[in-house]
N, C-alpha and C positions, 0 to 999 in steps of 0.2 A: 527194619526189614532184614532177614535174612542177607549174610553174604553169601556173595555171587563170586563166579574165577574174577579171579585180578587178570585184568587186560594187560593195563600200565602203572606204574609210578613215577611220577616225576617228582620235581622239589616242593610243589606245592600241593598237590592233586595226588587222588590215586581213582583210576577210570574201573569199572569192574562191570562182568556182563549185566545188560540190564534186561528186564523181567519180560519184553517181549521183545521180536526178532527188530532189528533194527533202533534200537534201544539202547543206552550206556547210563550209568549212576556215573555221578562224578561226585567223589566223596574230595571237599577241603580238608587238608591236614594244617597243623597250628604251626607245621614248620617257616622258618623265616631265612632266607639266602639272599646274598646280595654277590658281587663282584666275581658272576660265572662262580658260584655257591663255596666262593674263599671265604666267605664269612656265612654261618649259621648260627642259628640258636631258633629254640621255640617257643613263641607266645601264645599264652595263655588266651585263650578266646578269638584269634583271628580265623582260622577257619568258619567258624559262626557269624563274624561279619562279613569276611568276603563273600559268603554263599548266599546271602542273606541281599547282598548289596548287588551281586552278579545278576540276583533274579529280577533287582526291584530295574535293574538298568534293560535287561536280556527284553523282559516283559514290554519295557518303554517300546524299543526298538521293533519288538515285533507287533506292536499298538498302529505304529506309525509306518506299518510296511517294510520296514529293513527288517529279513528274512536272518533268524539264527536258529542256534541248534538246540536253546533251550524248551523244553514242554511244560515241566512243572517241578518244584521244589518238592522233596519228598521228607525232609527235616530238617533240623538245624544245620545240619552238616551235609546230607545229600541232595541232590537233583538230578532230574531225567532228564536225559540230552537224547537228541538223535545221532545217528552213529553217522558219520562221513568220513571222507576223506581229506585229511588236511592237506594241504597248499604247504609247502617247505620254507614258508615267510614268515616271518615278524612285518606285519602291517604297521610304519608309525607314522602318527601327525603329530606336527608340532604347530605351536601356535605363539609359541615365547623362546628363547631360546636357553638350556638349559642343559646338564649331564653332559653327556659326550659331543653334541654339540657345538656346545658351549671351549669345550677344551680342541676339538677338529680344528676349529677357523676361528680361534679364540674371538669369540663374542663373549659380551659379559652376561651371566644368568639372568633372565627376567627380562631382557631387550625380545619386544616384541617384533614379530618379525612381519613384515610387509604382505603376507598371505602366510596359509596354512601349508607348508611343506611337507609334502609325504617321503617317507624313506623307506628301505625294501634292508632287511637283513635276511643272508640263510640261515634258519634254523638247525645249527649243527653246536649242539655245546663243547665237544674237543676242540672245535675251532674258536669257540668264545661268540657265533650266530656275527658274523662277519656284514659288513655294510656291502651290498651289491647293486648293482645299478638294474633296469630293464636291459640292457644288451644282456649282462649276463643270465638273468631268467630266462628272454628267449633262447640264447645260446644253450645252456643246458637243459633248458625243457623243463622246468617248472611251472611253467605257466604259459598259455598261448596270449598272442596280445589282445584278441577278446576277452579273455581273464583278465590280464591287466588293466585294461578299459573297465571292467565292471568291480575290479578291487577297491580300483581309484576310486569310484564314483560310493559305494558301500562305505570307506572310509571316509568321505569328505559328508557323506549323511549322517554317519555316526558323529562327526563331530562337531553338526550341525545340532544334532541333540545335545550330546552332553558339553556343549559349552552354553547353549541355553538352559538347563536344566542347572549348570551348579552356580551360574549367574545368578541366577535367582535367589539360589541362599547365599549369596556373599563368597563363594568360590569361583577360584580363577582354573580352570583348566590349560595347565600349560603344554603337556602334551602326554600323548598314550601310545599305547602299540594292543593292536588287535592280532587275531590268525581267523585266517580263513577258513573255512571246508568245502570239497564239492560234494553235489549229495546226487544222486541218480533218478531219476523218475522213467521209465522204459526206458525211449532212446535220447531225452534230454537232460542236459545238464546243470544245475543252478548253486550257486556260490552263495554261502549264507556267513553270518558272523556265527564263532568258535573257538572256545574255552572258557573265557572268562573277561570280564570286566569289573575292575574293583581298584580299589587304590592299592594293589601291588602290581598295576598292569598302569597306572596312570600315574603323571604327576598334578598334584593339587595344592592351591595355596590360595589362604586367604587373602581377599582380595584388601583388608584393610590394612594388617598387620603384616602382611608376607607370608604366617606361618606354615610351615609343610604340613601338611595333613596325608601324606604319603611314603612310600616304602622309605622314600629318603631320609627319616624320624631314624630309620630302621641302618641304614647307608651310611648316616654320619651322625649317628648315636646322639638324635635332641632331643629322645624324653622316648616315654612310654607310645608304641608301635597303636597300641586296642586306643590310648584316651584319642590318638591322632582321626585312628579311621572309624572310631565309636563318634567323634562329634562330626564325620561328615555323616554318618548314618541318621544321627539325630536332626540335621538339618536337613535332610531329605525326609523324613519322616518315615525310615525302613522298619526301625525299631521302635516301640513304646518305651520309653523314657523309663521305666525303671527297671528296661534289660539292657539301654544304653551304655553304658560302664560295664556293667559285669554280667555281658550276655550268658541265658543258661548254658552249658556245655553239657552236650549228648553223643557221646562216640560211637 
C-alpha cells in the first residue's frame, strides 16, 4: 500500500496515518535493541514474524473478549490498528522470576513465583521506563484507580491466555509486558490491549530443555534471534513450515 505520514518511530515500529480517520498502520522494522537500545543490530526477517505473531496473539484476545487495538494484518510487515491513546505504562506480569527481577531481590532466574505479579514501569526511555508503584500513577495522573482496577484485571486475562496457549506447545511463559490504550466512544471510555505482543515483548522458554526462545537469544547472544522466534511461530502454527526459517520479506 501506499505510504502514509509517519506518525512515530520507535526502535522496533514505525506507526504511519492509516487509511481511514481513526486508523494507524504499524509497520515492524527488522531492527533489534536490547539494554535501553545500548545494544542494536538488525535481523533479517524479525519484523515478519513479530507481526505475523502479534496478529495470530492480538486476534486470540479479541476472540475471547479482551478488547485490543488490532483490526487486521495488511502484509507481511503491516497491520491496522485503532488509533488510541496510550496509558504512559509498561504493563508486566510475571509468572517465574527472571531479568531484572531476578537481579532487584536476588531471586535465582526460573524460581516460580507463588502467583502472577504485576509491575507498572513509566514509559520514558531517558529515564531507562523506571519501576513505579500505583501511589505514584495516582500521584501523577497517569492513570485513575478505575483504570488501574481494569489494567490489572486486562493483564491477568491476557495471561490467562498466553500461558495456556504456549502450554500447550511445550512453552513456558515466564513473563511479558503489555501497554495500554484508551480509546473514546462519545462520553465513554474503554482500555484495550496496544502495540504489540510477540517474543520481543515476552519472555519464553521451553518447557523441557530451558531454551530462550526470546529477545534474550538477542540480550545474551545464544544463537540466531529468527530460528529462536521462527520455532515458537512454528509451534503455534502462524506460519507454514516452509516460511518458518526463512520467512518472505516484503518492505
Amino acid at each position: 500500500m501506499a505510504r502514509r505520514k509517519k506518525i512515530y518511530e520507535g526502535k522496533a515500529k514505525i506507526l504511519y496515518e492509516g487509511p481511514e480517520p481513526g486508523t494507524i498502520v504499524q509497520y515492524f522494522k527488522d531492527d533489534a535493541t536490547a539494554f535501553n537500545a545500548e545494544k542494536k543490530d538488525v535481523i533479517d526477517g524479525k519484523g515478519v514474524l513479530n507481526n505475523r505473531l502479534s496478529e495470530f496473539f492480538m486476534t486470540g484476545l479479541n476472540q475471547i473478549g479482551v478488547p485490543t487495538h488490532f483490526i487486521r494484518r495488511l502484509n507481511m510487515r503491516e497491520q491496522l490498528v485503532r488509533s488510541c491513546e496510550i496509558v504512559p505504562l509498561e504493563v508486566i506480569v510475571r509468572n517465574y522470576a527472571a531479568g531484572s527481577m531476578s537481579k532487584r531481590l536476588g531471586i535465582a532466574e526460573g524460581t516460580q513465583l507463588p502467583r502472577p505479579i504485576v509491575e507498572y514501569c513509566y514509559k520514558d526511555d531517558a529515564l531507562g521506563d523506571p519501576l513505579v508503584t500505583e501511589e505514584h500513577i495516582a500521584a501523577f495522573g497517569w492513570a485513575s484507580q478505575q483504570d488501574m482496577d481494569d489494567i490489572l484485571s486486562l493483564a491477568l486475562r491476557v495471561n490467562d491466555f498466553l500461558s495456556g496457549m504456549m502450554l500447550a506447545v511445550g512453552i513456558r511463559l515466564v513473563d511479558f509486558k503489555i501497554e495500554i490504550g484508551r480509546v473514546y466512544e462519545g462520553d465513554f471510555q474503554r482500555l484495550i490491549i496496544a502495540d504489540e505482543i510477540s517474543p520481543d515483548s515476552c519472555r519464553l522458554w521451553d518447557i523441557e530443555s530451558g531454551q530462550k526462545l526470546d529477545k534474550d537469544v538477542f540480550r545474551r547472544d545464544l544463537g540466531s534471534l529468527t530460528d529462536a522466534y521462527s520455532e515458537v511461530a512454528r509451534r503455534l502454527g502462524v506460519l507454514p513450515k516452509s516460511n518458518v526459517t526463512k520467512p518472505t520479506l516484503i518492505n
